[in-house]
C-alpha positions in Angstrom: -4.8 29.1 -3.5 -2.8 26.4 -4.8 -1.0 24.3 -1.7 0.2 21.3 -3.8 4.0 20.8 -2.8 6.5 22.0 -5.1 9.9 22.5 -2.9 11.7 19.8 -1.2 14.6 19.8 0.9 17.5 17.2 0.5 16.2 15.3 3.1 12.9 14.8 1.1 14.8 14.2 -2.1 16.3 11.2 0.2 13.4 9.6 1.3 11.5 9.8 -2.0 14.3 8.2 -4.3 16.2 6.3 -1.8 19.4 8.3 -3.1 21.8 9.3 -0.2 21.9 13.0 0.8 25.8 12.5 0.3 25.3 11.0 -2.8 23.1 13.8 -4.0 25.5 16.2 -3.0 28.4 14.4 -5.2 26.2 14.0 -8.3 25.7 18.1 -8.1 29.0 19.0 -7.7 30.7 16.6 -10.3 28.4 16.2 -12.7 25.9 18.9 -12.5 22.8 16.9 -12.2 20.9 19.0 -10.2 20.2 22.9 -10.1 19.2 23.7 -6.5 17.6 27.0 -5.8 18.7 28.6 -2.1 16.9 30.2 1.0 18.0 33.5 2.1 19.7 31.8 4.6 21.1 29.4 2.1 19.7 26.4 2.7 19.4 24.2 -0.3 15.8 23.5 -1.5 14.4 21.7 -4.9 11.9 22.0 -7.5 9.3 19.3 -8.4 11.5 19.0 -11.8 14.5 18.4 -9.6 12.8 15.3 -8.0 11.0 14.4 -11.2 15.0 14.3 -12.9 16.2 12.9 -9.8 13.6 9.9 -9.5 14.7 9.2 -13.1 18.8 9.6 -12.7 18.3 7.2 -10.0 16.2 4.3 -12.4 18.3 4.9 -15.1 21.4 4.8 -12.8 19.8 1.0 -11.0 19.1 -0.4 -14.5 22.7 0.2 -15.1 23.5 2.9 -16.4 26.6 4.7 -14.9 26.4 8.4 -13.7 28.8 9.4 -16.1 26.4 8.4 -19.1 23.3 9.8 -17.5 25.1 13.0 -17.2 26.0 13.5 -20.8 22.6 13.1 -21.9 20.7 16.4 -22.7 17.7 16.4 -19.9 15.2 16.1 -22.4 16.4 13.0 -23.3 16.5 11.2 -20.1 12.8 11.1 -19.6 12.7 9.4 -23.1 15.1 6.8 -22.0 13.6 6.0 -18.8 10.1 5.2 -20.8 12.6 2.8 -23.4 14.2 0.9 -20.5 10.8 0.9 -18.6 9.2 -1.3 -21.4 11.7 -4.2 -20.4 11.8 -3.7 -16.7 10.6 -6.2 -14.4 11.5 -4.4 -11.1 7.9 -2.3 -10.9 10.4 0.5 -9.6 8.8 3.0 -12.8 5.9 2.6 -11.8 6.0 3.2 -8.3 7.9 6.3 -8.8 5.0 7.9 -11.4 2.5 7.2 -8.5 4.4 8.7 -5.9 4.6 11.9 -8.6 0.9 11.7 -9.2 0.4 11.7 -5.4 3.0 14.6 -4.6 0.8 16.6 -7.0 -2.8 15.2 -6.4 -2.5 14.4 -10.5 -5.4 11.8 -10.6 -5.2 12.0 -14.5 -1.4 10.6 -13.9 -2.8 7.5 -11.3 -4.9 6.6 -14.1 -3.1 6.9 -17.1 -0.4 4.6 -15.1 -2.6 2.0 -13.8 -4.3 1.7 -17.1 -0.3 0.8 -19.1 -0.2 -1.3 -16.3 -3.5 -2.9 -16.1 -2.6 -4.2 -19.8 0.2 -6.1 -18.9 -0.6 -7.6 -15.5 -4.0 -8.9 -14.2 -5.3 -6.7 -11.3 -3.9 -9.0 -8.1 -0.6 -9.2 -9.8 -0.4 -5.2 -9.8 -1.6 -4.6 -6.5 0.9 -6.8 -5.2 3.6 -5.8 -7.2 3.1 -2.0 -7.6 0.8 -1.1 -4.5 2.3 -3.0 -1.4 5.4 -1.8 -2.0 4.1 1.7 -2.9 1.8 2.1 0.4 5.4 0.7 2.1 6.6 3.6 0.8 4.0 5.8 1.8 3.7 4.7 5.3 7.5 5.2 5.6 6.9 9.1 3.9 4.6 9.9 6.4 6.2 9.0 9.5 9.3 11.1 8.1 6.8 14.5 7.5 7.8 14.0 3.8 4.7 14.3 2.8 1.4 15.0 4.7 -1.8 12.6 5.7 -3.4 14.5 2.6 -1.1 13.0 0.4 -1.8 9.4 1.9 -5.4 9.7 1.7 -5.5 10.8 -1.5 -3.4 7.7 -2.8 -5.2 5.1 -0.7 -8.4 6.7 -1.8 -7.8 6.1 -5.3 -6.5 1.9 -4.7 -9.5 1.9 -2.5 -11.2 2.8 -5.7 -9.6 0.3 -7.9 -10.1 -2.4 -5.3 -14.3 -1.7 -5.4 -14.3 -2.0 -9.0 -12.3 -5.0 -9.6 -14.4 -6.5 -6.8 -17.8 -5.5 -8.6 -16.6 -6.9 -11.7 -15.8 -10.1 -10.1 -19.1 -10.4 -7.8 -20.9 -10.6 -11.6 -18.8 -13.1 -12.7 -18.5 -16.1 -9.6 -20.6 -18.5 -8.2 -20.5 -19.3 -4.3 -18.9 -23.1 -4.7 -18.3 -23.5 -0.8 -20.6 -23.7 2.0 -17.8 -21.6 4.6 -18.9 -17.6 5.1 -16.5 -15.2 5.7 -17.4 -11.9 7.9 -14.5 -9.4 7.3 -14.4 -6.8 9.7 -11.9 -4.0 11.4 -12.0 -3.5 15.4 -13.4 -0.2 16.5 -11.2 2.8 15.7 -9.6 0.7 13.4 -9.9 2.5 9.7 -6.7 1.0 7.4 -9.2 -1.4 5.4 -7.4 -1.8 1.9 -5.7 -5.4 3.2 -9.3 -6.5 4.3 -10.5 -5.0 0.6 -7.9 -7.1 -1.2 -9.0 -10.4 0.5 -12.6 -9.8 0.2 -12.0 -9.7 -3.8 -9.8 -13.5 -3.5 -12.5 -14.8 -1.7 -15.1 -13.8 -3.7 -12.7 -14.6 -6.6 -12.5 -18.8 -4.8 -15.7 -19.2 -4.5 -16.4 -18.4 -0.7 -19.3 -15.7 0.4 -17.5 -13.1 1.9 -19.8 -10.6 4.1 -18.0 -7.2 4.1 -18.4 -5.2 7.2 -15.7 -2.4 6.9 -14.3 -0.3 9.6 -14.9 0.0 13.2 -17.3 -2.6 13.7 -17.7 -3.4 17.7 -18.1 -7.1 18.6 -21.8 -6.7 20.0 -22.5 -5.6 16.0 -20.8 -9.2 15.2 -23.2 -11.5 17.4 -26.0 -10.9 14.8 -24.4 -13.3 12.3 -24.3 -16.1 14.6 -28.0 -16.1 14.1 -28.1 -16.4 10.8 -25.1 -18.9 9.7 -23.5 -21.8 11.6 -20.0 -22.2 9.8 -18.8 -18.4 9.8 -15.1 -17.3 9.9 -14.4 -14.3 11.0 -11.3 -12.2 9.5 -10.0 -9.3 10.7 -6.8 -7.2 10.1 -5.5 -5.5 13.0 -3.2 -2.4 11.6 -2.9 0.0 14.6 -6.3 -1.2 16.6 -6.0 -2.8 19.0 -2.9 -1.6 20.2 -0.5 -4.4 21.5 -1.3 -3.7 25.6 -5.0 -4.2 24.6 -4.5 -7.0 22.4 -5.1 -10.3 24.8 -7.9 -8.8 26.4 -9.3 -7.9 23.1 -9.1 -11.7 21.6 -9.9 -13.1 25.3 -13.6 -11.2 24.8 -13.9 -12.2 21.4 -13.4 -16.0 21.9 -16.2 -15.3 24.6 -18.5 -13.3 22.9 -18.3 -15.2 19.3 -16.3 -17.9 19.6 -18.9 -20.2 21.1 -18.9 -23.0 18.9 -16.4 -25.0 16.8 -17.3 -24.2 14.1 -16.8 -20.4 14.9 -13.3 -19.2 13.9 -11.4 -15.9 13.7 -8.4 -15.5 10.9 -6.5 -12.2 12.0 -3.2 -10.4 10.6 -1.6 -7.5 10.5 1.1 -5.2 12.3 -0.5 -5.4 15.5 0.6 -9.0 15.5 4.1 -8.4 15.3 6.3 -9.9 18.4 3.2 -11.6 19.8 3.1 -14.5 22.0 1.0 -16.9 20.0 1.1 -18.6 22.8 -1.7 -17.4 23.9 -3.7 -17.0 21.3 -7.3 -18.4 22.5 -8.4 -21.6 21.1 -10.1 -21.3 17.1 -8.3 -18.1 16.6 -5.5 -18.4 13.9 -2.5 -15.5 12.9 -1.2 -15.0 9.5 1.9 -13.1 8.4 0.9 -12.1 5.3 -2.5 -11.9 2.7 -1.0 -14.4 0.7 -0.6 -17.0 3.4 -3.5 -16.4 4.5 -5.1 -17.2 0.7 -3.1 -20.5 1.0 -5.1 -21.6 3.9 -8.5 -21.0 1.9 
């Protein structure tokens, strides 16, 4: 039985273009846009097409292009417009708007066949943070309004995930370690978002540092074992929704006694978690970054 989502209700139409329930409304009404089907208690809901014309009204319509023009055109040939002013466009918007399609209909073929026009005219990091921060944004946003379902996510992250491991194999055959500094990247227990950590374990490898790659929900008793085995390590962590902020002192309080037992001994940590916290106390040798790319400055 085929379960892919194919109806959407205003609301959804909303949150997946950013176009105003209001504004939706008016473009139906004055200039026909849109052809809504009804429940039998007449409650307005939309086809895949609808979004698919919708997500394209509203590009055309931000590159532009008044409403009064996109409505005059015959809906075949607003598809073919969209690709024209898509060749010039330097707001990723397109883009980010296919792979939200190709998620909404688990369309791997479409993830690919987008990455790959993209992959030709940006390098790898320049897409990721270009087209896939802002898309996982997105995403994250989506889920917390039920507009789509943790499927959908999965199935997107799944497929950077992939993206990440072989742009990351592809550059392990290609650098030399230039730096005597070892990285151990790691995510708290319970702690499973891991495509940040993946993205910084490829720059590192990328600079020249050896970046050990421990992955999700690694307890801190697991960690001790490295300090057996180098003297200079930084550990890196990326703290997403683990540990939560109540736990978050006592969490950094046991690692500084647990690992941080030497100088030379650090911990590098960022992400949402961190948000609003008083760095204040922050024990000594552990640092906070706002961002991957701040944290790639300091390398």
């Amino acid at each position: 039985m085929n379960n892919i989502k194919s109806t959407f209700s205003i609301k959804d139409l909303e949150n997946l273009t950013g176009v105003k329930a209001h504004t939706i409304r008016i473009w139906e009404k004055r200039y026909n846009l849109l052809q809504p089907e009804r429940t039998d208690t007449n409650i307005r809901y939309y086809s895949l097409a609808n979004l698919q014309k919708l997500l394209n009204i509203s590009y055309l319509n931000s590159n532009g292009y008044k409403i009064s023009k996109i409505a005059s055109l015959h809906a075949k040939q607003i598809p073919i417009l969209v690709k024209e002013v898509a060749q010039n466009d330097l707001t990723n918007n397109h883009a980010i708007d296919i792979f939200k399609l190709s998620m909404l209909n688990f369309d791997q073929k479409l993830f690919y066949d987008t990455y790959e026009t993209l992959i030709k005219e940006k390098s790898f990091l320049e897409m990721f943070y270009q087209d896939f921060i802002p898309l996982l944004s997105e995403i994250g946003m989506l889920w917390q309004t039920d507009t789509i379902t943790p499927a959908h996510e999965h199935f997107l992250t799944s497929l950077i995930r992939q993206k990440i491991l072989v742009n990351t194999e592809k550059i392990q055959s290609q650098s030399q370690i230039e730096n005597d500094k070892v990285f151990v990247l790691y995510l708290p227990e319970n702690e499973v978002h891991e495509l940040g950590l993946m993205i910084i374990n490829y720059q590192l490898i990328a600079n020249g540092y050896k970046s050990i790659f421990l992955g999700q929900s690694v307890p801190l008793d697991s960690l001790k074992d490295l300090l057996n085995y180098y003297d200079d390590i930084t550990f890196l962590s990326y703290f997403t929704v683990k540990p939560e902020r109540e736990h978050l002192v006592d969490y950094l309080k046991e690692f500084s006694e647990k690992l941080l037992i030497k100088k030379s001994i650090k911990l590098w940590v960022l992400g949402r978690m961190l948000t609003d916290f008083d760095l204040k106390t922050l024990p000594k040798q552990v640092t906070t970054f706002d961002s991957i790319e701040n944290l790639v400055k300091n390398l």
